[in-house]
C-alpha positions in Angstrom: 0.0 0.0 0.0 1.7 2.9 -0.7 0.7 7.2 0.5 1.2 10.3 -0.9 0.6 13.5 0.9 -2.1 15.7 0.6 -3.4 18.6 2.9 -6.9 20.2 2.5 -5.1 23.7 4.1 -7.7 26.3 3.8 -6.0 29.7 4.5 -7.5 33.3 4.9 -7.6 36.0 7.4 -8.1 34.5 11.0 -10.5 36.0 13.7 -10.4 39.5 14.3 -9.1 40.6 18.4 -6.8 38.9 20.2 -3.8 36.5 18.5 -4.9 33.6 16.4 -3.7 30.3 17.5 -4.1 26.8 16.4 -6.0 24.7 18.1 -7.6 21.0 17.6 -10.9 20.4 17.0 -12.8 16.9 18.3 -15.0 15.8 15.3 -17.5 13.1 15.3 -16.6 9.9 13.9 -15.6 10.7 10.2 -17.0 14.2 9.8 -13.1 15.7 9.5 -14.0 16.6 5.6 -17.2 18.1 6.1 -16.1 20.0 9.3 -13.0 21.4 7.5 -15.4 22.1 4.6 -18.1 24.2 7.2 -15.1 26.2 8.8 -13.6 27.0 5.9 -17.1 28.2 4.3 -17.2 30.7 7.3 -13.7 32.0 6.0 -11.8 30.7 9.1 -7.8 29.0 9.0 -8.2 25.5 9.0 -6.2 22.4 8.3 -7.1 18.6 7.7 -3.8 16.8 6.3 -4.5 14.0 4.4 -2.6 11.5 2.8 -3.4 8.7 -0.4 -4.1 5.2 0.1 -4.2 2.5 -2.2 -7.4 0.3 -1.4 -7.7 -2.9 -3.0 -11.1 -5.2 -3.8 -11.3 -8.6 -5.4 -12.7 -6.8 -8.8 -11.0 -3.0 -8.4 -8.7 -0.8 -6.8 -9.4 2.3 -5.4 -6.9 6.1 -4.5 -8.7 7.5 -1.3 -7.8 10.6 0.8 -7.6 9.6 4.2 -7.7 11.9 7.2 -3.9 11.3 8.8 -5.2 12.3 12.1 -8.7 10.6 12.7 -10.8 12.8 14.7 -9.3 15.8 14.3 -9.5 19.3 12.6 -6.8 21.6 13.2 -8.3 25.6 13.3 -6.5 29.3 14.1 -8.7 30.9 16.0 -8.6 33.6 19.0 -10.1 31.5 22.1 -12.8 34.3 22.5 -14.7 33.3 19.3 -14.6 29.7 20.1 -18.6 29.4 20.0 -18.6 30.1 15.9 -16.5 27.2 15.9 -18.2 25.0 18.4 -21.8 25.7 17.1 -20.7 24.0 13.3 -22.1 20.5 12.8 -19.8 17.7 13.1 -18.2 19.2 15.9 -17.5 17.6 19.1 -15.6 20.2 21.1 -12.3 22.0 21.2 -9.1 20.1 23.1 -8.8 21.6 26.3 -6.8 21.5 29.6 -8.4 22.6 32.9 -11.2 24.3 30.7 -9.1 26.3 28.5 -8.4 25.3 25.0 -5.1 24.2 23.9 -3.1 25.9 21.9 -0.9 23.7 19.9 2.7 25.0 19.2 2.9 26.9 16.1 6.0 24.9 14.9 4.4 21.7 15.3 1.6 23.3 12.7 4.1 24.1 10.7 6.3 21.2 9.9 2.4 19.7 8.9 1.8 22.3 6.3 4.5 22.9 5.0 6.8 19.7 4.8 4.5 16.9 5.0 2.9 18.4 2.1 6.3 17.3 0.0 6.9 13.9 1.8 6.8 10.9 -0.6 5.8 8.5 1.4 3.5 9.3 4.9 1.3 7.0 7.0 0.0 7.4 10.2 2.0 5.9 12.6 1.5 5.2 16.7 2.2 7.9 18.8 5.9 8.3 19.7 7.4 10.7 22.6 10.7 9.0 23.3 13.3 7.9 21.2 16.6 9.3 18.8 16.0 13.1 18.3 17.0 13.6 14.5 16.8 16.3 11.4 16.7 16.0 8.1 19.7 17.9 7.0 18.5 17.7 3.5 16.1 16.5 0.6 12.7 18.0 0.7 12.0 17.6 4.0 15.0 19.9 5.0 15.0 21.3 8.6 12.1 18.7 9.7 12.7 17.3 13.5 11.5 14.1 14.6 12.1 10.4 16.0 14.1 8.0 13.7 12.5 4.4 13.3 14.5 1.5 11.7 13.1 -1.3 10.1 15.1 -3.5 8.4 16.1 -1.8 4.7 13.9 1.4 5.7 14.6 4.4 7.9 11.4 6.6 8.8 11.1 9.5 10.9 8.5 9.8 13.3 6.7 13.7 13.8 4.2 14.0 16.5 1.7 16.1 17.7 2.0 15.8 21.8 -1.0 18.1 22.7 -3.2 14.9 21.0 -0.8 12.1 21.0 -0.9 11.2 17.5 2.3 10.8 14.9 2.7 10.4 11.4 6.1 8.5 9.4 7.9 9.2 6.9 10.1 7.6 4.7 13.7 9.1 4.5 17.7 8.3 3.2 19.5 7.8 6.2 22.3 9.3 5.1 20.0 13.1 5.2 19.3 12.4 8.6 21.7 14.5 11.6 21.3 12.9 15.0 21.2 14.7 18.1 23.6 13.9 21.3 
């Protein structure tokens, strides 16, 4: 089965007041798309990366965009409008800590858009916090930071989201990796 990365990145001016931040929205099951398509209607920041699967059937074989992160919507959004966002169908409710919302760490955001976007080869992977810090020192995913995983003839590296404990792969030469002491 291979994957190719996709995003459906939605981009215009965020919320008027206070600084925008990104935040993940809590979907019900397999609304990501049509959430991603509401907020974006209502001319809000959002982000759903998805990647390309290969399914296969006894008589055909099928390219679908999956959601890389199941159950979640990423949005930028000042906390203070966070009713807009919580009244559009499909969703479930913001991430939060004590109450508040979380703001996810704009870097984190980041890698997503922009280098994921130019990955060959991405799957969703299980969540990883601890392991060989590394960077890819060059190819097209340059200046990305994550968690290197060997398997046999393969090297991947591991990026994570911590705030909702999910992590994608991706494939990579070893030899444009730079590990960390």
């Amino acid at each position: 089965m291979s994957a190719l990365a996709t995003t459906l990145s939605i981009t215009s001016a965020p919320f008027p007041g206070s600084a925008a931040n990104w935040h993940a929205l809590y979907t019900a099951p397999r609304h990501e798309k049509l959430v991603a398509s509401l907020i974006s209607r209502q001319g809000i920041d959002c982000f759903l990366p998805l990647y390309k699967s290969v399914r296969r059937w006894k008589d055909r074989r099928k390219e679908l965009a999956m959601v890389l992160f199941p159950g979640y919507v990423f949005v930028q959004m000042a906390v203070e409008n966070r009713l807009r966002i919580l009244q559009v169908p499909g969703v479930v409710h913001l991430v939060s800590f004590n109450g508040q919302p979380a703001i996810l760490p704009h870097d984190e955001i980041e890698n997503l858009r922009t280098h994921v976007s130019r990955a060959g080869t991405i799957e969703p992977h299980p969540y990883l916090s601890a392991g060989q810090r590394v960077r890819v020192a060059s190819g097209p995913l340059r200046g990305v930071e994550g968690i290197v995983v060997r398997t046999k003839d393969r090297c991947r590296v591991v990026l994570s989201i911590h705030l909702i404990m999910r992590s994608v792969a991706v494939e990579v030469d070893a030899d444009d990796l730079e590990f960390f002491a």
